[in-house]
N, C-alpha and C positions, 0 to 999 in steps of 0.2 A: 688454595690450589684446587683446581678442579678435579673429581673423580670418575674414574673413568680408565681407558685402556687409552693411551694417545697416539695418533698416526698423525702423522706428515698430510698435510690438505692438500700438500700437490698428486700426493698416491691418490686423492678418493675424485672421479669424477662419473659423467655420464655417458651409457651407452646408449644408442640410436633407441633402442625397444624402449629407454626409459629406465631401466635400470640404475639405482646408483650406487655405484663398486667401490670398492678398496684394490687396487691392483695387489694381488701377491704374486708376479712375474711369471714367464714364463706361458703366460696365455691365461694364467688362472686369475680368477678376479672374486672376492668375496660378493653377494648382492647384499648393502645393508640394510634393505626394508623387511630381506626374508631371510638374513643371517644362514646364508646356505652359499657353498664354495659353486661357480660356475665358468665354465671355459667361455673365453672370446677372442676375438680376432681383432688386431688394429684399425680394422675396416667399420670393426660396429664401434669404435670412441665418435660421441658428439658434440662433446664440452666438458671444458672444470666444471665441478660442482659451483652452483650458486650458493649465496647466503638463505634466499626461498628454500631453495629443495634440501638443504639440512636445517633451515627452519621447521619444515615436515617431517623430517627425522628425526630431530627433537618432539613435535608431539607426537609422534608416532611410538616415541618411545626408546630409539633407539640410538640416538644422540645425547650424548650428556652438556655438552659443549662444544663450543667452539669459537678461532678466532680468524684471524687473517693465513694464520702456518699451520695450525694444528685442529684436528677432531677429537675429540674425544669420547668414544663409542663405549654401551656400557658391557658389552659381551662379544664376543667372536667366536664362531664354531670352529671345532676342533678341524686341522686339516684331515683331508680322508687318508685310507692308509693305503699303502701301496699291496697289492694281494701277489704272493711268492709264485 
């Protein structure tokens, strides 16, 4: 079994700048090269992720696995907090 945190591969694809996300809804989108939360618009999506570009994420380090349905990332930053 693969270790790792597992997401859905249809959640993780790319935006236009290059970027490539983890959707957590609502506009918000993980970047997993820089594991940092960042806002986007439907306007910036360019493509599902390829098997290349989580190729690069695995050596980059930040992919543990992955298959045809699933990634498997080895960390994710904490959501930000909402300020009262």
């Amino acid at each position: 079994m693969p270790l790792g945190i597992m997401l859905q591969r249809s959640l993780v694809f790319v935006l236009k700048n290059g970027a490539i996300v983890l959707d957590w809804g609502d506009g918000a989108a993980i970047d997993l090269l820089e594991n940092e939360f960042l806002r986007f618009d439907e306007r910036d999506y360019s493509h599902a992720v390829s098997d290349e570009e989580l190729e690069f994420l695995k050596h980059a380090g930040r992919v543990a696995s992955y298959d045809s349905r699933t990634v498997y990332v080895h960390s994710l930053p904490e959501p930000p907090q909402k300020s009262l």
